[in-house]
N, C-alpha and C positions, 0 to 999 in steps of 0.2 A: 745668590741662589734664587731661582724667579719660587713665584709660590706653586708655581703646579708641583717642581721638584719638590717642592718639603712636603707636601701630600703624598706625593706617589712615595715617598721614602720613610713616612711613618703609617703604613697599612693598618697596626694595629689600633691607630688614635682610631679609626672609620669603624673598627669592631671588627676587622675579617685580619684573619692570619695571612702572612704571606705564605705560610704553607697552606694549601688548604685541602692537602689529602685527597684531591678531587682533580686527577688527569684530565686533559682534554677528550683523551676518546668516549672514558666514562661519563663525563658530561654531557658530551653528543648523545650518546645511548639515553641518560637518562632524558633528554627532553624532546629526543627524537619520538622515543617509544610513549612517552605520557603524551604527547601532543597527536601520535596516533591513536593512544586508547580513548579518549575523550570522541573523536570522531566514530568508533566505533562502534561506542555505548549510546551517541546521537542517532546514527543510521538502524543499529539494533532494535534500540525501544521505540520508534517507529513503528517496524514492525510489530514487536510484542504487543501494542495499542491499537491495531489498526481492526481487532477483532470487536474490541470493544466499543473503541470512539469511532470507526469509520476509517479509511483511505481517503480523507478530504484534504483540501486546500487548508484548512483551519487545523485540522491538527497535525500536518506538517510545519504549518509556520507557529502554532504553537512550542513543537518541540525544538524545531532550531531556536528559536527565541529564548526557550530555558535555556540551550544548551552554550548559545551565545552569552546568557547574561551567568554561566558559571565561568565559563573562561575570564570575563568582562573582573569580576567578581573575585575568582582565586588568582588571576594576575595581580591585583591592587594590593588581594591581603594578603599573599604570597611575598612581596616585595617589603611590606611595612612589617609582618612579623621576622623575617630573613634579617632588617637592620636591629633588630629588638632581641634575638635569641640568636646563639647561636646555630646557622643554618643547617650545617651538619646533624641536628636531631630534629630535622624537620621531614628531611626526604623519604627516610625509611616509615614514619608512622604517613606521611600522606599517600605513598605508593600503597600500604597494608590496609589502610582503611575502606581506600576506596575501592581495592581488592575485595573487600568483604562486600561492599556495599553493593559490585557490580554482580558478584557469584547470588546474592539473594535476590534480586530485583525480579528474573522471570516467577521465583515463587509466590515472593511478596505481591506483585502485579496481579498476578492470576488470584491468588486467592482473597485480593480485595475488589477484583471485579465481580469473584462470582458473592461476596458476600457482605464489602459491605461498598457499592458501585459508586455512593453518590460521595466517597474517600478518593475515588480514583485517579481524579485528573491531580490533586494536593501529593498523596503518595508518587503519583507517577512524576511529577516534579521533584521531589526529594531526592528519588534515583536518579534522576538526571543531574541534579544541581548539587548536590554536595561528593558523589567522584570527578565530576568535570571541573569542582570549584576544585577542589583538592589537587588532580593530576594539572592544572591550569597551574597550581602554584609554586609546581616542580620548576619550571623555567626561570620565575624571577631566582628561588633560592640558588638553585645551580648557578646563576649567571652572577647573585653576590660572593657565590664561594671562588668563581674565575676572575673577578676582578680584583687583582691583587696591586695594582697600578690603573691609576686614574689615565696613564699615558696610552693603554690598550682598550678605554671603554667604548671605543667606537666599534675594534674589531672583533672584541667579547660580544655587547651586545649583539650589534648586526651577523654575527657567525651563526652563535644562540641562536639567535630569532629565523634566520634562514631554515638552523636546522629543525626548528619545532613547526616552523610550514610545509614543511619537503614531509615533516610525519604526519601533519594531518592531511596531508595527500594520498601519502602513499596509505594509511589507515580508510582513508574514505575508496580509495580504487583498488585494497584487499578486499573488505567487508562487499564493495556490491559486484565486484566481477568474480571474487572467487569464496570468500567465506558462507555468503548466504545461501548458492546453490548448492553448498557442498556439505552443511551441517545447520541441525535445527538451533534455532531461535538461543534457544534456553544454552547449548553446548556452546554456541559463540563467549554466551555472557560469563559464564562460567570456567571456560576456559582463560579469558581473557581476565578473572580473577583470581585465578590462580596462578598468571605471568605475573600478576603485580603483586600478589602476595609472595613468591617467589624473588620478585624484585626487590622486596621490603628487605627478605632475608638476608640476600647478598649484602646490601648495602649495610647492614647491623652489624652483617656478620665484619664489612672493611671497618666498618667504626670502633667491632666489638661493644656493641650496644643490641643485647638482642631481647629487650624488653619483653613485650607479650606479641611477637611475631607468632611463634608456636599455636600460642591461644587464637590467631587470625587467619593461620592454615585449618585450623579447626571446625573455625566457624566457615571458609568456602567448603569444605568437605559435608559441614552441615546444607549448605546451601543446597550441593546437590542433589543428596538425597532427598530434601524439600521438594524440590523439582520434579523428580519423578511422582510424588504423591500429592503435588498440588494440583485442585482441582481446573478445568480447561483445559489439559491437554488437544495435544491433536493426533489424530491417527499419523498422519504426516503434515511435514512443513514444504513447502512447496518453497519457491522464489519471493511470491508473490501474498500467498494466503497460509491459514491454518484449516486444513481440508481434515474435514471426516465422512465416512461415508455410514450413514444408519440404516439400518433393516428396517422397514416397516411391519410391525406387529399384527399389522391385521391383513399384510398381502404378504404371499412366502415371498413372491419375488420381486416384490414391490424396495427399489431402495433409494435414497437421498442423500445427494451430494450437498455436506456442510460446508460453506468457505466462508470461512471468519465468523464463525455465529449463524450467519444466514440462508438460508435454504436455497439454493440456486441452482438444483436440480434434481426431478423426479422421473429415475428410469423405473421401467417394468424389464426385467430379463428374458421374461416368455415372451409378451404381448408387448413390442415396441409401440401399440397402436393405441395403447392407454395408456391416455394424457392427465395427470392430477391436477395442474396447476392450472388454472382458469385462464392465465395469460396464455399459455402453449394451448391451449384450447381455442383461444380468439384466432392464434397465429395460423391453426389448422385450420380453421370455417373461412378466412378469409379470403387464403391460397385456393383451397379448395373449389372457392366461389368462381376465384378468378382465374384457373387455367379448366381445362377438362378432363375431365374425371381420368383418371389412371395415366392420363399422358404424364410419360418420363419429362425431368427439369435439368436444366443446367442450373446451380442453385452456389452462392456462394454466401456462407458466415462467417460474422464478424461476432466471434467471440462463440467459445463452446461449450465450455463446462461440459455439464454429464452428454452432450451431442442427444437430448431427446429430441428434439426438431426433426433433424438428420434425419435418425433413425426410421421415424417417420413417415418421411418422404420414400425413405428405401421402400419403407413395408409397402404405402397406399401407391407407390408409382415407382414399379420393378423400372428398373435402368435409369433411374434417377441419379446424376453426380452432384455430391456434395464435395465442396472444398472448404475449407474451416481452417479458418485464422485463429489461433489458440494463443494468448501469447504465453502460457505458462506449463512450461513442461511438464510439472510436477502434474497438474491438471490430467493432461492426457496421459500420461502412465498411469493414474489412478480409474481412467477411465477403460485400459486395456487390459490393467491388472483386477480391476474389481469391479467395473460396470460393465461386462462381456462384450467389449468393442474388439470384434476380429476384421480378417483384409477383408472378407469378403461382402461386407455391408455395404461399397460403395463408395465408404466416408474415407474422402482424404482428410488428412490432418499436419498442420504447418503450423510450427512452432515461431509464431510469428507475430508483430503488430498489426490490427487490423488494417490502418491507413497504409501501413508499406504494401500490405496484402492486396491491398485492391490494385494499388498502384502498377502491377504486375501483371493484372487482368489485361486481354485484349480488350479493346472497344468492341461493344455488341456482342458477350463472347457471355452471358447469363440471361436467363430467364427471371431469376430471382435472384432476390440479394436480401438478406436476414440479419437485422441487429439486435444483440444480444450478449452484448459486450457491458461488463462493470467489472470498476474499481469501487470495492466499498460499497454505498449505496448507490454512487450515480454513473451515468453512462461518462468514462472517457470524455473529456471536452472536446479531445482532436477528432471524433468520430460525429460532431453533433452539426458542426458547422456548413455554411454555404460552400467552402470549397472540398471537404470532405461530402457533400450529399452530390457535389458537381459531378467527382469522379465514381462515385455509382450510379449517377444519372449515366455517367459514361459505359461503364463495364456493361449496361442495362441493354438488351434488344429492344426493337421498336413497341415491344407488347409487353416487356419487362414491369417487373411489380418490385417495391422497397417495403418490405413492412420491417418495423422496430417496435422492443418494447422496453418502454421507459418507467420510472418511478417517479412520482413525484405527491406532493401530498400541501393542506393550506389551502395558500391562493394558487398553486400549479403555475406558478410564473417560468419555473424551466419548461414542463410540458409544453407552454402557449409560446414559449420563445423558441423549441423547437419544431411544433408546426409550422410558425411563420418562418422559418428558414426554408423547409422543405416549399411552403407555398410559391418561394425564390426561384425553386428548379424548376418542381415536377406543377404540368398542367393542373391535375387532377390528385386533391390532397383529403384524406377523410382518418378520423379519429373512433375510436373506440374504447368501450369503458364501463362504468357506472354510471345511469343516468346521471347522476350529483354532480359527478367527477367531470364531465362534461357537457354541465349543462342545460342538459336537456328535462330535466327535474328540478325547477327555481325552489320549489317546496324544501327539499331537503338539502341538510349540510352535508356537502364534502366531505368526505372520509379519505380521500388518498388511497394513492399504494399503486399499482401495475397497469398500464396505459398500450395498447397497441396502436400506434401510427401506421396508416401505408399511403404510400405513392408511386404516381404510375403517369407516364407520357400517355395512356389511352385510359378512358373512363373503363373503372372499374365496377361489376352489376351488383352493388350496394345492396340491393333485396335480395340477391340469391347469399348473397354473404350474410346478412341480417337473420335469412331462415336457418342459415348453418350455425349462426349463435345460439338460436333459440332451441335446433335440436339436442345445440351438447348442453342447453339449461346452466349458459355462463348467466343469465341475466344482466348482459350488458347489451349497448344499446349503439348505435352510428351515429356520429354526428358527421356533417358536410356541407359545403355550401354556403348560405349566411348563417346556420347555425354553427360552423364550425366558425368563420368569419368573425362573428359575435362572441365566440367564446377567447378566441386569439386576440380581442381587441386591440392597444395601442404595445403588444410584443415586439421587441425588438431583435431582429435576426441574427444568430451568431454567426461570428466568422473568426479562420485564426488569427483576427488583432483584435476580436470581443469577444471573449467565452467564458463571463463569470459561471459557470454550470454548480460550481459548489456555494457559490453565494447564493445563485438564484433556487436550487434545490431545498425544499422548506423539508425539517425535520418531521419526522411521523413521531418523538417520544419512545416510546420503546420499538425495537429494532424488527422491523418488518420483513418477513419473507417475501420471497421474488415466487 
């Protein structure tokens, strides 16, 4: 008898029964389904963070990174306590625990960002790292309770392991094509700890081991109602944001669109023609400067939130077409249902990417083109670059104007990497701002925050624009020419194979309105 036979024929010397009460289909299931929730509670809390840390490059690869090093982590210890205990009383408390742990996380999250923030990023790893270590652990113990012969651990494993990829597939292309538009934030997570505390139950109830299951249905049941009374809600969850929209106290019709914390739009309901924001204030003096007075635009945005620009252009120049590249639906129903956007303002609106949006444009087919597109704090990187400013250099008529407005704060290394891209296209490039902010004031330090850029293939009349600053009393100031030059020193131009925008974008500290 060779030695593989006397192994595969004493199962029990290894510590696993050859019964081991654990069918193949049930097996599938279990590490089908844990190998999708772990995927789903990474894509979620994303989300759920994105109000607090930002929509950046850093704290996406923050969160995969947790979420990697819990798989990484409950695979190892999954396997080494699976050979140490019997496996069988491991599944039902890992699937319950981490039930409880994913049902609490929106409460938990929310109410240590609003109370105690500088916990946030430590807790928000907790949630991520001990359900994902946990549901990560389901696979190794399933895969010790099927291997009941050393002579199948090629097709045990490898079946296993297929099928715990095929779930964290199929978990990652539930969650972002159908779960996130279709249910908030908080109802994902919570639901999604209630299948696994559910899970816990069955599987106790095949062992007849039903410990403190009960006491773990309990606690998601707590979770929810957490949920509704933790602080941070949103009026609505969008795809993309946590949108609110606030009344202004001291204008009746004065209101503000919240996305994610930050202020990124201020309509008037009466009077579309009053502008709060100092930025949409620049954006207005500049245009203003540069086309003639009441002439209608062909005018296309990139990005829209509450559409005050638009609006705008409707009031100050009747037959004005705006088309707007929105990419988040929730957005624009908020703005049809509660910021009084009807057909007859002019404003088209497409539920769309801005880059595919332009892509679509005829050559020569605008007068204007408007940037005002953010993820998070920062503008989009595919909107920032030399071959994204190419094709609105293209959409652009010969008289055509580009203005954007950007964020940035520090050394302004994104701002000054995005002028030098623009200086790429357009002949004629000038900046707008705070004296500090650009320059033009060595005395004082930089303070950051909201930037208007424009460009134009014809020189744009810089002093008539200058006087339209100074009527609406932005206190900002032009830079152009070797002043602008000088400020853009050795900036290196982005394009889609160089667009660090979230490296180069210097934080402001506490979170700044647009």
């Amino acid at each position: 008898m060779s030695p593989v036979t006397e192994l595969s024929s004493s199962p029990a010397a290894e510590g696993t029964p050859r019964d081991s009460g654990l069918g193949p289909r049930a097996a599938a299931v279990l590490v089908f389904g844990s190998s999708a929730a772990v995927l789903v509670v990474e894509i979620v809390a994303l989300r759920l963070l994105a109000p607090y840390l930002g929509l950046t490059l850093e704290t996406s690869t923050t969160v995969i990174g947790i979420a990697l090093t819990a798989i990484a982590l409950g695979s190892w210890l999954g396997g080494r306590v699976a050979d140490q205990v019997d496996p069988r009383r491991l599944i039902g408390p890992s699937l319950g625990v981490s039930g409880v742990v994913v049902a609490l996380t929106p409460a938990v999250l929310r109410t240590t960002a609003e109370w105690t923030p500088a916990l946030l990023l430590l807790i928000a790893s907790l949630t991520i790292l001990v359900p994902g270590a946990l549901l990560s652990a389901v696979t190794p113990i399933v895969t010790k309770l099927r291997l009941t012969s050393l002579a199948e651990t090629g097709t045990v494993v490898g079946r296993l392991s297929g099928v715990g990829t095929v779930g964290a597939i199929a978990g990652t292309v539930l969650t972002g094509f159908v779960l996130v538009s279709r249910l908030p934030v908080s109802g994902i997570l919570i639901g999604l700890g209630a299948l696994l505390v559910t899970g816990s139950v069955l599987v106790e109830w095949r062992t007849r081991r039903w410990g403190g299951t009960p006491a773990l249905a309990l606690v998601v049941v707590a979770g929810g109602l957490a949920t509704t009374v933790a602080p941070g809600a949103c009026d609505a969850e969008t795809r993309y944001h946590c949108a609110r929209v606030v009344a202004d106290p001291d204008r009746d019709s004065g209101r503000t669109l919240v996305l994610d914390g930050l202020r990124h739009s201020y309509v008037d309901l009466d009077d579309p023609t009053f502008l709060e924001f100092t930025y949409v204030r620049a954006l207005a003096s500049v245009v203003d400067a540069a086309f003639p007075e009441d002439e209608p635009l062909a005018a296309h945005h990139l990005g829209g939130g509450g559409l005050t620009f638009p609006r705008y252009l409707a009031a100050t120049r009747p037959g004005t077409r705006s088309l707007v590249s929105e990419i988040d639906s929730g957005v624009v129903r908020i703005d049809r249902d509660e910021l009084g956007l009807g057909p007859e303002a002019g404003i088209d609106v497409r539920v769309e990417d801005g880059r595919l949006g332009l892509r679509r444009l005829d050559a020569g087919s605008r007068d204007l083109v408007v940037g005002d597109a953010f993820g998070g704090v920062s503008v989009p990187w595919h909107l920032t670059t030399v071959e994204a400013m190419t094709d609105v250099r293209r959409v652009l008529d010969e008289d055509g104007l580009y203005v954007a407005n950007l964020i940035d704060h520090g050394g302004q290394a994104f701002a000054r990497a995005e002028a030098a891209t623009l200086g790429e296209i357009f002949e004629h490039v000038a900046l707008v701002g705070e004296p500090a902010d650009i320059g033009l004031d060595p005395t004082a330090t930089p303070g950051g925050g909201n930037l208007v850029v424009l460009a134009s293939g014809r020189p744009v009349d810089l002093r008539a624009a200058q006087e339209a600053l100074d009527a609406r009393q932005t206190g900002w100031k032009i830079a152009a020419g070797d002043d602008l030059t000088s400020w853009i020193g050795d900036a290196r131009p982005l394009t889609d194979d160089y667009a660090p925008v979230d490296q180069l974008l210097q934080p402001s500290g506490p979170r700044s309105s647009r």
